[in-house]
KEZA-750275 format. One record per residue: z, y, x of N, C-alpha, C in turn; residue number from 0; residue in three letters. Coordinates in nm, 2 decimals. Layout:
BEGIN
[node [Z Y X] [Z Y X] [Z Y X] NUM "ALA"]
...
! end
This chain:
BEGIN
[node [0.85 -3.73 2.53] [0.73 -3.68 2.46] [0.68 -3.56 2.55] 0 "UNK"]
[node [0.58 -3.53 2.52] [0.52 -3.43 2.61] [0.45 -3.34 2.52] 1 "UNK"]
[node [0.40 -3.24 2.60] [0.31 -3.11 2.48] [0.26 -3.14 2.40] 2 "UNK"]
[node [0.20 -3.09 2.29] [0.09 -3.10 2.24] [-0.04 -3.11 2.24] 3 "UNK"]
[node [-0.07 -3.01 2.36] [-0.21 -3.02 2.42] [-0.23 -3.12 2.56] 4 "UNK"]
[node [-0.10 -3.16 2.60] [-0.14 -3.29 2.71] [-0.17 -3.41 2.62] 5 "UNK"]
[node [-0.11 -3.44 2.47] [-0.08 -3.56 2.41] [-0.21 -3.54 2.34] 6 "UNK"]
[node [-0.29 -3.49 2.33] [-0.39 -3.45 2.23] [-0.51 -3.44 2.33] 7 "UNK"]
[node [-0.48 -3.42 2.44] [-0.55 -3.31 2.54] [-0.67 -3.46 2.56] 8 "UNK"]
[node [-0.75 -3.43 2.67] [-0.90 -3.49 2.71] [-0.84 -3.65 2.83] 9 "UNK"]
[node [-0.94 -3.69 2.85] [-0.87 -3.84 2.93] [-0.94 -3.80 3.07] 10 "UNK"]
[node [-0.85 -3.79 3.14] [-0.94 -3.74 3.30] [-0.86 -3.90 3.40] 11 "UNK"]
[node [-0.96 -3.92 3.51] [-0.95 -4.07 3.54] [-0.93 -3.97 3.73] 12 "UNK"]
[node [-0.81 -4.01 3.74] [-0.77 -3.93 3.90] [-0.73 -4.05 4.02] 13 "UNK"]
[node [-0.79 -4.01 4.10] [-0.82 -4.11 4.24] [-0.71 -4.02 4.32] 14 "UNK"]
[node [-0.56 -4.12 4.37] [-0.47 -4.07 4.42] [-0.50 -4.09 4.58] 15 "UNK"]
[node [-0.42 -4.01 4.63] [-0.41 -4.00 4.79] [-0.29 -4.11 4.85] 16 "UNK"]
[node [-0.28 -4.16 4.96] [-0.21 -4.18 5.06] [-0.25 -4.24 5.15] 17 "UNK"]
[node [-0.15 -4.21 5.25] [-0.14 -4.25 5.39] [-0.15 -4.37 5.42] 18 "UNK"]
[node [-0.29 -4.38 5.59] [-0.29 -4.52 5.58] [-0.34 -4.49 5.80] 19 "UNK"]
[node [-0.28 -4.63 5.84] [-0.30 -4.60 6.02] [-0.42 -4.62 6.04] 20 "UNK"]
[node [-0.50 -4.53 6.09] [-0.61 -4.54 6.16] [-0.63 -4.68 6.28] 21 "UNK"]
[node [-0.74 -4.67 6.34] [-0.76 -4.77 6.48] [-0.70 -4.70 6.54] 22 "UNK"]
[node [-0.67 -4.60 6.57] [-0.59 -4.53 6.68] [-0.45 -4.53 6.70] 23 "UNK"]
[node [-0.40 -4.56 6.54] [-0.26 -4.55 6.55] [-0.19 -4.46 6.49] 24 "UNK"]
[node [-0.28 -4.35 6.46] [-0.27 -4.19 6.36] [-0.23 -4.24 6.23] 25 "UNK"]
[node [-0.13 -4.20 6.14] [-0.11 -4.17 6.00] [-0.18 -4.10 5.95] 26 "UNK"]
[node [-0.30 -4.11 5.86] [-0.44 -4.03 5.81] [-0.41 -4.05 5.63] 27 "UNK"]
[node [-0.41 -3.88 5.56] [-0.45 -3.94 5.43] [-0.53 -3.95 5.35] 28 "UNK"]
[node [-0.60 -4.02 5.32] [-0.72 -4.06 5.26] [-0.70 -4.10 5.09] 29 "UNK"]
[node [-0.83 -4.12 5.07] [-0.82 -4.12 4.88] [-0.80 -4.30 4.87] 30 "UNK"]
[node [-0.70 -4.29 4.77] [-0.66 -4.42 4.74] [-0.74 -4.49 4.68] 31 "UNK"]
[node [-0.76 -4.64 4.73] [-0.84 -4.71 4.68] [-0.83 -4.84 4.58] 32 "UNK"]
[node [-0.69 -4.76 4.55] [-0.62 -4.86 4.40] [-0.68 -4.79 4.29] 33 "UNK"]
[node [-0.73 -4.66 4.25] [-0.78 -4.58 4.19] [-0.89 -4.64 4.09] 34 "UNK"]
[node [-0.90 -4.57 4.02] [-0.84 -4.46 3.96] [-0.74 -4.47 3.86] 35 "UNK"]
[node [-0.64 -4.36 3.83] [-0.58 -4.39 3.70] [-0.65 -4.28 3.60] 36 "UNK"]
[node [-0.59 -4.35 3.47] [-0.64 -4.22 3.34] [-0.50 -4.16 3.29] 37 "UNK"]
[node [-0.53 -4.04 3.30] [-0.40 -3.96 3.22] [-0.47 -3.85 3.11] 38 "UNK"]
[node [-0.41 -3.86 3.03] [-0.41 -3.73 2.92] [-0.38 -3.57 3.04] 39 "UNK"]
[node [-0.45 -3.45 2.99] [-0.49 -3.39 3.04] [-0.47 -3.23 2.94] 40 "UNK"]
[node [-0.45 -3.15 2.96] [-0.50 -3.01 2.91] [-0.56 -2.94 2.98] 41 "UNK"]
[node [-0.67 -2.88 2.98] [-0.75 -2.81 3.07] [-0.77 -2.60 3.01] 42 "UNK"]
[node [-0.72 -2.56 3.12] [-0.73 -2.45 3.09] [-0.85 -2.38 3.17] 43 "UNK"]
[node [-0.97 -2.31 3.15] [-1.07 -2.24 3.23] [-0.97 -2.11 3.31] 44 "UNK"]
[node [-1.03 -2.12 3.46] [-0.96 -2.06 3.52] [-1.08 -1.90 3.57] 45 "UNK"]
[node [-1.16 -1.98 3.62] [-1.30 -1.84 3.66] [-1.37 -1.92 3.73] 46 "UNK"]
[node [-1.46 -1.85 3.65] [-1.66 -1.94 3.70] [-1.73 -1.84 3.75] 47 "UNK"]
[node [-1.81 -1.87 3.83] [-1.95 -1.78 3.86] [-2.06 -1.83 3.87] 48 "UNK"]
[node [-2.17 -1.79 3.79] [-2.26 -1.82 3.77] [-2.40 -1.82 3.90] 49 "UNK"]
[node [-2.48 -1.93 3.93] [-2.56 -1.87 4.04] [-2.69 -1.85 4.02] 50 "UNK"]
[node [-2.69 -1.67 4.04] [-2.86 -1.61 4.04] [-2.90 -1.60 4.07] 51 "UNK"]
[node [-2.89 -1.65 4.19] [-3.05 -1.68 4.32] [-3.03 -1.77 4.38] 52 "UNK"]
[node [-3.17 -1.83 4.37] [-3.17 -1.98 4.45] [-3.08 -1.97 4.58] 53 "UNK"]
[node [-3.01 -2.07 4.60] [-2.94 -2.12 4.70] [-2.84 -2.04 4.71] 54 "UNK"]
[node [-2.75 -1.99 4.59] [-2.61 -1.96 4.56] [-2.55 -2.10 4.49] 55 "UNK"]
[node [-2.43 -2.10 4.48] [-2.40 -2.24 4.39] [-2.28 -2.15 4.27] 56 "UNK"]
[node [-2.30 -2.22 4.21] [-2.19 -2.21 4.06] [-2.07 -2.24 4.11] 57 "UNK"]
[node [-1.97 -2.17 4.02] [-1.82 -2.22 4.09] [-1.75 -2.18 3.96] 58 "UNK"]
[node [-1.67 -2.32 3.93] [-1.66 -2.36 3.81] [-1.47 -2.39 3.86] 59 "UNK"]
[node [-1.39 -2.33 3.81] [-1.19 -2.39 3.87] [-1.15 -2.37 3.73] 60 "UNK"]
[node [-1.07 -2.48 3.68] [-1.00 -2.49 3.59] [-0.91 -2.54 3.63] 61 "UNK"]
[node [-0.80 -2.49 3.57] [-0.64 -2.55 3.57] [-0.58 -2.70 3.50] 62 "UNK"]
[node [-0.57 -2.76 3.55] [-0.55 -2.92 3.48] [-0.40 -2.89 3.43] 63 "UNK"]
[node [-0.34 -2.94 3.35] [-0.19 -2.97 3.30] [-0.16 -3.10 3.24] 64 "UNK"]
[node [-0.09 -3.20 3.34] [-0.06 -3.35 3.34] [0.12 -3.36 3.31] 65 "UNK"]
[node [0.11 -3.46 3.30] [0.29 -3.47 3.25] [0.32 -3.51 3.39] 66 "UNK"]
[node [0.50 -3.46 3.38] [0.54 -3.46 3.50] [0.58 -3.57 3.57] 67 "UNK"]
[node [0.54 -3.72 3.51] [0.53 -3.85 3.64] [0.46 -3.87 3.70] 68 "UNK"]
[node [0.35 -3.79 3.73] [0.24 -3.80 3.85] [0.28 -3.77 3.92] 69 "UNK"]
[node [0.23 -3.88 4.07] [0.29 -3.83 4.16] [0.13 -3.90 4.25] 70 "UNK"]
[node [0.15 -3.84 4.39] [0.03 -3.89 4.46] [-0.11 -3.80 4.51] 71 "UNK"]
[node [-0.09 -3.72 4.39] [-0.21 -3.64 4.41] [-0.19 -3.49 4.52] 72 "UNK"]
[node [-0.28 -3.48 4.59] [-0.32 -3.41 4.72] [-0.43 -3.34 4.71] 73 "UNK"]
[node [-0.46 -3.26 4.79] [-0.59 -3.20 4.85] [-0.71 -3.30 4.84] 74 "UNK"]
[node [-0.67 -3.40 4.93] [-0.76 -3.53 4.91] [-0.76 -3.58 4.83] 75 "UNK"]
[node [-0.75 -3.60 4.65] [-0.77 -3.65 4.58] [-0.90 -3.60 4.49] 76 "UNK"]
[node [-0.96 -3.71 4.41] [-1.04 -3.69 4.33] [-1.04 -3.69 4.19] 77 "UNK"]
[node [-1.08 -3.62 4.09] [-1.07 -3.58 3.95] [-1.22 -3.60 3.88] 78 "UNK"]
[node [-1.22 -3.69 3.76] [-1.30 -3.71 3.69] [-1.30 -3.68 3.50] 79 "UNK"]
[node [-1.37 -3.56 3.50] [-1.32 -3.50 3.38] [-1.45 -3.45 3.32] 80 "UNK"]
[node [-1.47 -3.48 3.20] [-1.58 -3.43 3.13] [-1.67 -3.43 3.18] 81 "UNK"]
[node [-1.68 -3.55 3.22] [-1.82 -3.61 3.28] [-1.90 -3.52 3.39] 82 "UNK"]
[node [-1.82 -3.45 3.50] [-1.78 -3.44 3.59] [-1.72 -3.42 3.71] 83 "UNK"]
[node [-1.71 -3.48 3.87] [-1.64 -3.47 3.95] [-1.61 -3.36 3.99] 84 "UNK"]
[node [-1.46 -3.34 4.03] [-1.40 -3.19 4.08] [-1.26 -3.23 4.19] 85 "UNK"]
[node [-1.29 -3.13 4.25] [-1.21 -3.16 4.36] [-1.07 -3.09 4.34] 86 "UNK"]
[node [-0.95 -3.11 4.43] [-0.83 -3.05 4.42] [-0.82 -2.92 4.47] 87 "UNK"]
[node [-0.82 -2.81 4.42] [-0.83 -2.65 4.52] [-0.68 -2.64 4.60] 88 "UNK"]
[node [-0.61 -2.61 4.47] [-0.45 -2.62 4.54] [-0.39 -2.71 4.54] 89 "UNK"]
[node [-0.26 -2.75 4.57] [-0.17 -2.80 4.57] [-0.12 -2.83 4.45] 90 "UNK"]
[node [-0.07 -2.94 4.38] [-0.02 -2.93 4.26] [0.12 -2.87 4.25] 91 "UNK"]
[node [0.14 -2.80 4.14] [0.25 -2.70 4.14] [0.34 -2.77 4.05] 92 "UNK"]
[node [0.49 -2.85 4.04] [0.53 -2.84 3.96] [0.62 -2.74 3.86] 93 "UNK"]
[node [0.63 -2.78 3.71] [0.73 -2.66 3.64] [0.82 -2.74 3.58] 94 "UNK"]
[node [0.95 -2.69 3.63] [1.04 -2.83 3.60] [1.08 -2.67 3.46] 95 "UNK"]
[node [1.10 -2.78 3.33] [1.20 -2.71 3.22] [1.25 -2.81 3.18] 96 "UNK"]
[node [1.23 -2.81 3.02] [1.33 -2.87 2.96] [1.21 -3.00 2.92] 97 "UNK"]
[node [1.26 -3.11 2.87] [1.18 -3.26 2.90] [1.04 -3.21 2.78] 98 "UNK"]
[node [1.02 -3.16 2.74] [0.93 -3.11 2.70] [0.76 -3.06 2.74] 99 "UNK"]
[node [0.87 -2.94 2.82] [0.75 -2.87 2.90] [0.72 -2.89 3.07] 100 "UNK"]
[node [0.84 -2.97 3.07] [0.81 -2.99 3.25] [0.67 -3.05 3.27] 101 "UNK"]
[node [0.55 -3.03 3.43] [0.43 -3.07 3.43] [0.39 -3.02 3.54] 102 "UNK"]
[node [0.32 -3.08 3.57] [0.23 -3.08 3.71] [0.08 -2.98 3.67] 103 "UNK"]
[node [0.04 -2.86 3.74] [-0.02 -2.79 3.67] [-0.14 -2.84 3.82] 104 "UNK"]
[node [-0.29 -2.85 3.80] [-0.35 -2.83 3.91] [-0.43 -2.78 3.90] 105 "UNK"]
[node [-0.55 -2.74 4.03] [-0.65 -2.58 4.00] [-0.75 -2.70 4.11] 106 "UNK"]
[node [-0.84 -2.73 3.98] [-0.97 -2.79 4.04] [-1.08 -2.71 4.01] 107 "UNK"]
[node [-1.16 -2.79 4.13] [-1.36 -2.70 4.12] [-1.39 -2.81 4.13] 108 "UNK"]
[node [-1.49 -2.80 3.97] [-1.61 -2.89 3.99] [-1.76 -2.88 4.11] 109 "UNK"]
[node [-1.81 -3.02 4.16] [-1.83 -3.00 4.30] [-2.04 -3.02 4.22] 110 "UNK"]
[node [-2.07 -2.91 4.28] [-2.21 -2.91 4.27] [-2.30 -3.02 4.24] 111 "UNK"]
[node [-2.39 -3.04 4.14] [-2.43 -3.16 4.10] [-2.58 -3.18 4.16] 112 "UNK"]
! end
């Protein structure tokens, strides 16, 4: 079982990463094209700024909280949540506790529309 607010929480649809050989021969990670999957979601507001003069942009990062069997997601992955696209800022962090609260915490920005 998982939290309350992941089991209850919003349906976000996430496009995983991995590695795949270029023409050259390079190991490159790119967004996976098995995608997307949907997971239950908690979303915490992290800090926005608003933009007041033309040609500033808005900057919108909230903290995602997914249960702790995800695996795959990167820098290079993509996030679809409340009917907007947002990118990965950090690294997903995990918090290992007790089977409860363990979870994959992530810090996305929605990407200018």
């Amino acid at each position: 079982m998982s939290s309350m607010q992941r089991r209850r929480g919003v349906t976000a649809r996430i496009w995983k990463s991995s590695y795949r050989t270029d023409h050259r021969g390079n190991r490159v990670l790119v967004a996976d094209a098995d995608g997307p999957y949907e997971v239950r979601c908690a979303l915490i507001p992290q800090r926005s700024a608003r933009a007041e003069v033309p040609g500033q942009q808005q900057i919108n990062i909230t903290r995602m909280i997914v249960d702790p069997d995800l695996e795959g997601v990167t820098l290079w992955s993509r996030i679809e949540v409340l009917g907007s696209v947002w990118d990965v800022v950090t690294p997903p962090a995990y918090h290992h506790g007790e089977r409860h609260t363990r979870h994959w915490s992530i810090d996305i920005r929605e990407r200018p529309s």
